[in-house]
Structure formats: structure tokens, C-alpha cells
C-alpha positions as CSV (number, residue, x, y, z in Angstrom):
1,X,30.4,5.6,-1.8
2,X,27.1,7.2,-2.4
3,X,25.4,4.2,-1.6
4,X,27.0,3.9,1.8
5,X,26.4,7.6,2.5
6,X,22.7,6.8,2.3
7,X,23.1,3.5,4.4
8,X,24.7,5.2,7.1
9,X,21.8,8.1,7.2
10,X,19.0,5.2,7.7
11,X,21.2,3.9,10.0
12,X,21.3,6.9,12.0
13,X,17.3,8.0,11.5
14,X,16.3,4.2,12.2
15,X,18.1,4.6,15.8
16,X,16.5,7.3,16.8
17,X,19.3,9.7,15.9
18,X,19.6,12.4,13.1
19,X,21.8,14.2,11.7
20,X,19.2,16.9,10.2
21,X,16.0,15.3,8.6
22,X,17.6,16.0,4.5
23,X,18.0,12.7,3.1
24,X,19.7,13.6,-0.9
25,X,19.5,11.0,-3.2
26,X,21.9,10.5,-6.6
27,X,22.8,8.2,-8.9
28,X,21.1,4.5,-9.3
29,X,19.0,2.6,-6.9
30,X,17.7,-1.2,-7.9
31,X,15.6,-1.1,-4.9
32,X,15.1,1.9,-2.1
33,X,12.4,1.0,0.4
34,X,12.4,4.8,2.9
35,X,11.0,3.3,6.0
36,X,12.1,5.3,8.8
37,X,9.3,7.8,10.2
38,X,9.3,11.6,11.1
39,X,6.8,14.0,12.9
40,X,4.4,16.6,11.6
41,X,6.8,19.1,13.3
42,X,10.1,17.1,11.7
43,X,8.9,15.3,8.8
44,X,11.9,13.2,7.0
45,X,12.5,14.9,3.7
46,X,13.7,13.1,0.7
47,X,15.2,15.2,-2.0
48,X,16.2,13.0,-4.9
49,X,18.4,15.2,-7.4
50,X,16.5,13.2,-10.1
51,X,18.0,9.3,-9.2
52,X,16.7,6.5,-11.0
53,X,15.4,4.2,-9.1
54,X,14.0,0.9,-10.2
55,X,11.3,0.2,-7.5
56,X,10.3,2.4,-4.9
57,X,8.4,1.9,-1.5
58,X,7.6,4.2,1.4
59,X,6.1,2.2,4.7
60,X,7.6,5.3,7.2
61,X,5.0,7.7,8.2
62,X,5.3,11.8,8.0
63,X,7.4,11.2,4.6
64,X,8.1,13.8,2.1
65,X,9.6,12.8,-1.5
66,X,10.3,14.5,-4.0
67,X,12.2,14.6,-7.6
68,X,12.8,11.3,-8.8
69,X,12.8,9.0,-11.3
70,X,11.3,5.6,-11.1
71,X,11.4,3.4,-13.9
72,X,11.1,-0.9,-15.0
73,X,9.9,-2.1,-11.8
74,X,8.3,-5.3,-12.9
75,X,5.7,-4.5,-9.7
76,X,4.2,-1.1,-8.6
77,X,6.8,1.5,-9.3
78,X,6.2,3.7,-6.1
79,X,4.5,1.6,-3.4
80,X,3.1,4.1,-0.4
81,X,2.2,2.6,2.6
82,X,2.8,4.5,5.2
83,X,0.4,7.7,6.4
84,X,1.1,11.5,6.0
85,X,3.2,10.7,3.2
86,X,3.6,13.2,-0.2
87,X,5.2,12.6,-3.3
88,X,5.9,15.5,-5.5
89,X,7.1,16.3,-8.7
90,X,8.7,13.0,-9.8
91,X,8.7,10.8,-13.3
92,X,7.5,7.5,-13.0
93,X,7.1,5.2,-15.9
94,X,7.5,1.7,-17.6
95,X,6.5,0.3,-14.3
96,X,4.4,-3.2,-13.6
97,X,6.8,-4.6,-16.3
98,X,5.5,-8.3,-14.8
99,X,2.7,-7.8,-17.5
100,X,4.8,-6.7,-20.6
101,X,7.3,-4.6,-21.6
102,X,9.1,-2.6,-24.4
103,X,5.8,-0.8,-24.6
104,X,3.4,-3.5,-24.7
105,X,1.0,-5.0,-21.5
106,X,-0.6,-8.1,-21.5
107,X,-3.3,-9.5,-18.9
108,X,-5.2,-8.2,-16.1
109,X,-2.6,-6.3,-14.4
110,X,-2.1,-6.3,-10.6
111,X,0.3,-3.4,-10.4
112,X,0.5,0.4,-11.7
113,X,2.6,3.1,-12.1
114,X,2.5,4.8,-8.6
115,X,-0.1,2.8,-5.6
116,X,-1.1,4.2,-2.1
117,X,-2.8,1.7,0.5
118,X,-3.3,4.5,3.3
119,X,-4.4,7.9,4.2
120,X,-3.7,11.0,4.6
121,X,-1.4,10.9,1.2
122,X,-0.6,13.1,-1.5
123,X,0.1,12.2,-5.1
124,X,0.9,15.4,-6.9
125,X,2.3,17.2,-9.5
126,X,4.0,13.9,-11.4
127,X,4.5,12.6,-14.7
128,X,3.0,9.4,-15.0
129,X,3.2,7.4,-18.4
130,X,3.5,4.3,-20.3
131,X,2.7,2.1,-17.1
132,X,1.2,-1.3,-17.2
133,X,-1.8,-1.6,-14.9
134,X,-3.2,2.4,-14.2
135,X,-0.8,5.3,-14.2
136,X,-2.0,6.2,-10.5
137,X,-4.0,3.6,-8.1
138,X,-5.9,4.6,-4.9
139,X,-8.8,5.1,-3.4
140,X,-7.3,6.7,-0.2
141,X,-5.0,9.2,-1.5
142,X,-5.4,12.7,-2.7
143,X,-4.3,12.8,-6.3
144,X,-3.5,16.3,-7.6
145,X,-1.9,18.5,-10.5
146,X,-0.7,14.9,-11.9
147,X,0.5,15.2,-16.3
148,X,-0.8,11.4,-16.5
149,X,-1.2,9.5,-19.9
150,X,-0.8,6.3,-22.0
151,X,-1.0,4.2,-19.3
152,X,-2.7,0.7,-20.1
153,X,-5.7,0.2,-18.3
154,X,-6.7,4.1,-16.6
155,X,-4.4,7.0,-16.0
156,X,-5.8,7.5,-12.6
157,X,-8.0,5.2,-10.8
158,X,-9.0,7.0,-7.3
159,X,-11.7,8.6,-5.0
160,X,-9.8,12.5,-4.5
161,X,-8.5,13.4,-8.1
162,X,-8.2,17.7,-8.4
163,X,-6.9,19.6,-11.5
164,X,-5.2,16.7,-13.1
165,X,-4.0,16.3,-16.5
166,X,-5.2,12.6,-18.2
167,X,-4.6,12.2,-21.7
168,X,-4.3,9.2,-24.3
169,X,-3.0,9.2,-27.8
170,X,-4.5,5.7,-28.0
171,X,-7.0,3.5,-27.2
172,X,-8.6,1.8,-25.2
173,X,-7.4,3.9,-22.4
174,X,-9.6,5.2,-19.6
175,X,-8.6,8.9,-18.7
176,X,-10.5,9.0,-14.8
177,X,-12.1,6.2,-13.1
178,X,-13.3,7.2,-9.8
179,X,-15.7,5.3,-6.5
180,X,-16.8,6.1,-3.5
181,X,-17.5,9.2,-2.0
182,X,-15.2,10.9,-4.8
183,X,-14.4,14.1,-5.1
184,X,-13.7,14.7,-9.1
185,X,-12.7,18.8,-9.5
186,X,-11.2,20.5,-12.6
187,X,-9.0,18.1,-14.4
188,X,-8.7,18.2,-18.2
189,X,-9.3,14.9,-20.0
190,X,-8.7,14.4,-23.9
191,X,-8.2,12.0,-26.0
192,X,-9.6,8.9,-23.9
193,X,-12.3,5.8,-25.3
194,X,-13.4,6.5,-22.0
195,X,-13.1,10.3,-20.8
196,X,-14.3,10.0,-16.6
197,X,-16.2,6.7,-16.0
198,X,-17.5,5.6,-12.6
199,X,-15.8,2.2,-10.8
200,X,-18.6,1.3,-8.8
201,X,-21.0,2.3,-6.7
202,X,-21.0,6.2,-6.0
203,X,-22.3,9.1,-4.4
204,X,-19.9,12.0,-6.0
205,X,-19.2,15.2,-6.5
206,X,-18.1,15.9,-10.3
207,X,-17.8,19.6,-10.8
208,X,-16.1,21.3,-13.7
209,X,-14.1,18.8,-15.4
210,X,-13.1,19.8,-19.0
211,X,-13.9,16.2,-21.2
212,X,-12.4,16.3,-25.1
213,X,-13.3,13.1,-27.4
214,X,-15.6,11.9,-25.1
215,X,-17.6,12.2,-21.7
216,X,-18.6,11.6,-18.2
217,X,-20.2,8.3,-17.6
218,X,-21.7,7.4,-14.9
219,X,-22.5,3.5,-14.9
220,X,-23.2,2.0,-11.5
221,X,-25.7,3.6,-9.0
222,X,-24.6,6.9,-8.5
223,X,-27.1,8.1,-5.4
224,X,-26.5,11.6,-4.0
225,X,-24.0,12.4,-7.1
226,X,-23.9,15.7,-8.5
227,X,-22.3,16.3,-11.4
228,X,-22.4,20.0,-12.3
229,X,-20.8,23.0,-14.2
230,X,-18.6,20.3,-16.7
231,X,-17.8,20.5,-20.2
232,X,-17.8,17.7,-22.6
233,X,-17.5,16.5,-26.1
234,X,-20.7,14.2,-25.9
235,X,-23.7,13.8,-23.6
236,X,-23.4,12.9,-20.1
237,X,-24.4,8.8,-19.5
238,X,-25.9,8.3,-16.7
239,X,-27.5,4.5,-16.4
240,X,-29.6,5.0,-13.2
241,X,-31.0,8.1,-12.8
242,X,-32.1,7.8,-9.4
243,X,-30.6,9.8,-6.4
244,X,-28.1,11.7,-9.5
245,X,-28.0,15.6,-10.0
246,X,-26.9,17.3,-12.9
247,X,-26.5,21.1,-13.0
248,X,-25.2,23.3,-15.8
249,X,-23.1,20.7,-17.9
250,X,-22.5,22.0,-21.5
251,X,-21.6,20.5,-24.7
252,X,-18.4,21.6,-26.1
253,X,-19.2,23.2,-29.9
């Protein structure tokens, strides 16, 4: 019966007429792809009660979900697609499962724990573990107030990543890899081989991020970067100098 409630809402939103814009999830979903699309002014909102669902994508457009679980998708657990999307204060882990499983990845992995393709998004406030491929993917999204750890290659791979949380308990794990013109501000990293490492070529701003075990490394051309006001367990690397700016970075004691 649940199921068929929510069938008949997307029914209703897909031609052109709704109800109210409240979509409330419960229960179990193998597979829930939201692709119906509101307005700035009437955005669809998708509360989920904490249902478990196994793979998730969002292609509509002015999206907002929050408050669910997704878990064992053999692919990307949350796929976003669509633009002026936010999802909020879900769990998702377990996910890209095509590359292991029962707590163990193999490979290159091709899928993550939660992946955005488009902009504007917003990833935030999550818990994001145990994920083969990284915890959170993209470079278009911003990514912030995320608890993110033990996921198998890096917790958050991205370009706008504010006040996270990216731990590890064991390694190798990556805690923040970022490119582009990123924008790295106040997240707390512990625990990581690798604390916040650069993903290619860069021209950043890395501002009071709070490293434990390790550092900030900056290994690909970096011009324009500034890196400033950040506190870490070892030196800063930076590999080529040129065109990078460093400004009251401190060693933790």
C-alpha cells in the first residue's frame, strides 16, 4: 500500500498536478529514482522518515531530500543529476558494492558513496561511511557539514568542501582531495595517510583547515593558491612553488 501511495503522488506531480509539494517516504525501496521537477518558489520536498533505500537517483530539478537511508547499491548510492537539488541529513553507506562487499573493495572503483554531475547542489550535513569508491564525488557540488569516514579511496573528492568532518581509522585512506578553482574552508581531518591532497591542477583557496596525523599537500601546479591560517600535524608539501601562497599555517605541538 505504501508503495502505491508514492506511485500515485509521481503520478500526479509528473502530470502537472499536485496535491501539495510533501512527498513522505517509509519503509523499503530497491530502487527510487525522484524525477519530477519543482520551482524555486515550489520546490518538491522529499521527507524520508528514515526509509532504506537501496539505490537512489535524483534527475528532477528544484529537489529537496532529506532523511534517508541509502545502503548496498552495487553502483553510486545517491546519484544527483538534476540542478538546484539538496540532500540533507541522510546515511548513506556500503554503496558501490560492484567492487566488494562485506567491508572489503577491490579495483579501481567507478562509483561512490553519494555522486553529483551538476550544479547548483548541496551535499550537506550526511553520514557517509564504509563506501567503495570515495564517500562523496563531485566537482560541481557544494559539500558541507558532511561526518564522512572509512571510505575506500577518499572521503570527499570535490572543488566546494566547507566545515566537514573526514576521518579514517585505517589506511590508506585519503581524507580531502580537491581540483579546480576549490574552495577548501574549516573542515577537521584526522586520522588520514593522506590528510588534504590536491587532484590536479589548481588555483585554490585553503584556509583554516584543522589536519591531525598528517597534512596539506599540494602536488600538481597549484598557481594562484593560497593556503593560509591552517593547522597541521606535519609541514605543508608543496611540489611547485610557483604562483602558491602560504600565510600563517602552524604546526600543531
Amino acid at each position: 500500500m505504501k508503495r502505491i501511495t508514492l506511485a500515485i503522488i509521481l503520478l500526479l506531480v509528473v502530470s502537472g498536478f499536485r496535491v501539495n509539494n510533501d512527498i513522505s517516504l517509509s519503509g523499503y525501496y530497491e530502487n527510487l529514482t525522484i524525477s519530477q521537477s519543482g520551482t524555486s518558489a515550489d520546490p518538491i520536498i522529499v521527507t524520508g522518515n528514515g526509509a532504506n533505500i537501496k539505490c537512489l537517483k535524483i534527475t528532477g530539478s528544484w529537489v529537496y531530500v532529506s532523511d534517508v537511508v541509502a545502503q548496498w547499491c552495487q553502483t553510486d548510492g545517491v546519484l544527483i543529476t538534476g540542478r538546484n537539488v539538496r540532500f540533507e541529513n541522510s546515511t548513506v553507506t556500503d554503496n558501490a558494492q560492484i567492487y566488494g562487499g562485506a567491508g572489503w573493495c577491490v579495483g579501481v572503483p567507478a562509483y561512490h558513496g553519494i555522486k553529483a554531475t551538476r550544479s547548483p547542489v548541496t551535499i550537506k550535513g550526511n553520514t557517509v561511511y564504509n563506501n567503495c569508491g570515495n564517500g562523496i564525488y563531485s566537482i560541481t557540488a557544494s559539500i558541507e557539514n558532511n561526518s564522512v569516514f572509512n571510505n575506500y579511496v577518499t572521503n570527499i573528492y570535490g572543488t566546494i568542501i566547507k566545515s566537514n568532518v573526514s576521518q579514517c581509522e585505517f589506511s590508506p585512506h585519503t581524507g580531502i582531495t580537491f581540483t579546480g578553482g576549490a574552495n577548501v574552508y574549516q573542515n577537521y581531518v584526522s586520522g588520514c595517510e593522506n590528510g588534504i591532497v590536491s587532484g590536479g591542477i589548481v588555483y585554490a583557496s585553503i584556509k583554516e583547515n584543522l589536519v591531525v596525523s598528517d597534512t596539506i599537500r599540494l602536488i600538481h601546479q597549484a598557481w594562484g593558491t593560497t593556503v593560509q591560517g591552517n593547522n597541521t600535524s606535519l609541514p605543508i608539501v608543496v611540489l611547485y612553488p610557483s604562483g602558491v601562497t602560504l600565510i600563517d599555517n602552524y604546526l600543531l605541538e
